[in-house]
N, C-alpha and C positions, 0 to 999 in steps of 0.2 A: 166413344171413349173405350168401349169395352171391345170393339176390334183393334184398337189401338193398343191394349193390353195384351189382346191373345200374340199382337207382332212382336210386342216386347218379350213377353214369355218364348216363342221361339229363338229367338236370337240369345236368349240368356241359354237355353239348353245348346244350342248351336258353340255357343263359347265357351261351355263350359264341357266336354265331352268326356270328362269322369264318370258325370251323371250317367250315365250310359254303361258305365265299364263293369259293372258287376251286378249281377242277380241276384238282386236281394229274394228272391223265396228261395236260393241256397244256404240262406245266411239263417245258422241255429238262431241265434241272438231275435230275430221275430218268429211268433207262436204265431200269429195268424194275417191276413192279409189286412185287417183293418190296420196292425201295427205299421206294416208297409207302409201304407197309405200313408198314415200319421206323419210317419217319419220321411217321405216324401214331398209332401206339405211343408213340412217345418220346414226341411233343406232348400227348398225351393223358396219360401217366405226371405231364410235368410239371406238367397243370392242377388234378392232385387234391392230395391231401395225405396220404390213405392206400395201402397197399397194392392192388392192384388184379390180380385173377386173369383168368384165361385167356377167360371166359364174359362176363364186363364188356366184356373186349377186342373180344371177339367183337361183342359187340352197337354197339359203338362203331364198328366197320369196316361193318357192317349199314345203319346209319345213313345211314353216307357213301356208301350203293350199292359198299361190296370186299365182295363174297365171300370170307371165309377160314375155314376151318376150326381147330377147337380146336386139333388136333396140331399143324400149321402155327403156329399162335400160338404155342405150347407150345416148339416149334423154334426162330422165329426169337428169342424170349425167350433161350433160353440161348445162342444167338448173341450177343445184346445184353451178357447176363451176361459172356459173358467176354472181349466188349470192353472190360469196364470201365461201359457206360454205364444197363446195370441190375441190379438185386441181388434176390437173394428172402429176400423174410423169412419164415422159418418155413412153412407154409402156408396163409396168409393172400394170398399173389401178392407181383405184383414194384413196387421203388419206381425213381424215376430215381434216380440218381447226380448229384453234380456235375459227374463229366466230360459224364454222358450229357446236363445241362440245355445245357451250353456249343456241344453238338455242337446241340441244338434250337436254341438260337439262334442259334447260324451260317446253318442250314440256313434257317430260317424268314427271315433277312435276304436269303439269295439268292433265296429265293423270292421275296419283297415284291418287291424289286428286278428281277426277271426278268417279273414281273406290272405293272410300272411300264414297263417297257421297250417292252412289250407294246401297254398301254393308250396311252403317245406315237406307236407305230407306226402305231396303228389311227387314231385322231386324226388322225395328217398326211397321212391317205388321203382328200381330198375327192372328194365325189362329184358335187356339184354347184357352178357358178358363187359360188353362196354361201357355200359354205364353201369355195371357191378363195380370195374375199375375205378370208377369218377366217385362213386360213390366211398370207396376205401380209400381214395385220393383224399378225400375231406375230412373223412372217417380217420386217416393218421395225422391231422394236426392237430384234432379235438384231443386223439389218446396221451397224444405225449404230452402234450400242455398238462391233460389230466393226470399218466404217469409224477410229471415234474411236482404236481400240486402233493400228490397225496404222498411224497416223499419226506415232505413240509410239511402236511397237517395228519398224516396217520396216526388213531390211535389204536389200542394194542386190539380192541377188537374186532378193525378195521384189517389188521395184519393176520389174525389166527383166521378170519373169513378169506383172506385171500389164499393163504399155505391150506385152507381145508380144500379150495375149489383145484388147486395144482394138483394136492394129493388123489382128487377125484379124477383131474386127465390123466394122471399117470398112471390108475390102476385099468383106467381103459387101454391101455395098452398091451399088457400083461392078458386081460381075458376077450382081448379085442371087443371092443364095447365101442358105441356110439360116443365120439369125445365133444360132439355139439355141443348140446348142454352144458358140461363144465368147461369148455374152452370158451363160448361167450360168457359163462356167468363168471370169469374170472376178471373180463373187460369189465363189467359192472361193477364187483367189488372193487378193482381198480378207481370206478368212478366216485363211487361211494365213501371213497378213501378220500377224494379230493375237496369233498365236502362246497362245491361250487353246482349250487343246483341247475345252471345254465347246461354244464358240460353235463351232469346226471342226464336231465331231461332228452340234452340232443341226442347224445348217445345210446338211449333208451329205444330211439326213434329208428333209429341207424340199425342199430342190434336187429329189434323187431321186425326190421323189411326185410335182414341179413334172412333171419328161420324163415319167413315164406317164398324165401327160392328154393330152398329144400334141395333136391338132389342137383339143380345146378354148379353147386358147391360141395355137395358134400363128399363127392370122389374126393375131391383136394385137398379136404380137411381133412381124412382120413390116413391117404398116401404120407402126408405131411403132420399126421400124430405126432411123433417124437420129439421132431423140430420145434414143434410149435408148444411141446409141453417143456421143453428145456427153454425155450424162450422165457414163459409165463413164471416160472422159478426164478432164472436172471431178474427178472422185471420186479418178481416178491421181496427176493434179495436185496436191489437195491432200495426199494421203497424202506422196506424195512432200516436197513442202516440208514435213511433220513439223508440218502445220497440224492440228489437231484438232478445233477448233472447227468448223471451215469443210469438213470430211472429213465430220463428224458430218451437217453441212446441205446437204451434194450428197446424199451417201445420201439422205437425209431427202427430198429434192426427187424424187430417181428412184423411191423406194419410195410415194410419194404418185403418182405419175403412172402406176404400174403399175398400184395401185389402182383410181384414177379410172376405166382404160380398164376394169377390168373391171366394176366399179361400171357403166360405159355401155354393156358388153356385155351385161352382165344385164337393164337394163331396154330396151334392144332388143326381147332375146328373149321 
């Protein structure tokens, strides 16, 4: 009976080849390997439909490269047990629970979600000119969307933070000063302005991979000081008069132009 389970347990990992798809001890969300375990168990209780002993289990963590031993199994099981979230039938082994499915599907949401979080991290880390591009490609639908909002929801001291960060590109000008700094933080009052914490956050993300390319960019943004601080004025302007339309197509105008330069930086190089 109990090789008849270990065949069952392959074939259900065999089918199900998710299980497989992500490393959970990369995953914040477990403090240590017995969590793993746990929540390995559980997922796996909830994929079968029969009982399932100690030896299945075993072979199931086997699989996933966990070493665990029967006793261990045997242990955290009746941990499980008297949380509620598994039961033993006879012996035959143990099934989930309804509490214990509710507790997998919690878990397995934070998981996806933290694996998501993950993969957009990794994404807005370009490594090259080209994907600097892809990434300002994305980076100008978030802005203008966000320009368009905070046109609509700005309030006044949403507007005086935006004219103080222009006023700060602009005096770099004048004593030739690093316009970094004030030329991204005026993207962000911009976001700040739209009061849509989705766009905040992405752009937050975007921005922060923008400053660790560092001198990649910062010829460009330099040459293109002027430009880009007449831009970010346009863009104040219209936010300010509560235009939308016309907020939507100054962004639109500046986030093409940043393009462009890099677009001409690339085939340069």
């Amino acid at each position: 009976m109990e090789q008849n389970l270990i065949v069952l347990g392959v074939f259900v990992l065999i089918e199900n080849p998710e299980l497989e798809n992500i490393n959970l001890e990369e995953v914040d969300l477990f403090s240590s390997k017995t969590d793993i375990v746990n929540y390995l168990l559980l997922k796996y209780l909830l994929k079968t439909n029969e009982p399932v002993g100690s030896w299945v289990l075993k072979v199931m963590l086997e699989l996933k490269n966990v070493t665990v031993s029967t006793t261990t199994i045997g242990r955290l099981l009746k941990t499980l047990d008297a949380k509620g979230y598994t039961e033993l039938v006879g012996s035959r082994g143990r099934v989930i629970t309804a509490q214990g499915a509710n507790i997998v599907h919690e878990l397995s949401e934070r998981v996806r979600r933290e694996q998501l979080q993950k993969k957009i991290m990794k994404a807005a880390q370009p490594q090259n000119l080209q994907e600097l591009i892809d990434l300002m490609s994305a980076r100008k639908v978030l802005e203008c969307e966000t320009a368009r909002l905070a046109a609509s929801r700005a309030i006044t001291t949403n507007i005086k933070a935006m004219e103080h960060t222009v006023k700060r590109h602009e005096m770099c000008l004048g004593n030739c000063g690093d316009p970094t700094f004030p030329a991204l933080d005026f993207h962000g009052k911009v976001a700040e302005a739209s009061n849509n914490r989705f766009l905040i956050a992405s752009l937050d993300i975007l921005v922060n991979e923008e400053l660790k390319l560092g001198s990649k960019i910062e010829e460009i943004r330099k040459e293109r000081s002027a430009e880009y601080a007449l831009h970010h004025r346009l863009i104040a302007e219209a936010i300010k008069k509560g235009d939308v339309d016309e907020a939507e197509n100054e962004m639109r105008t500046h986030m093409d132009a940043i393009i462009a330069a890099l677009v001409e930086q690339k085939n340069i190089n």
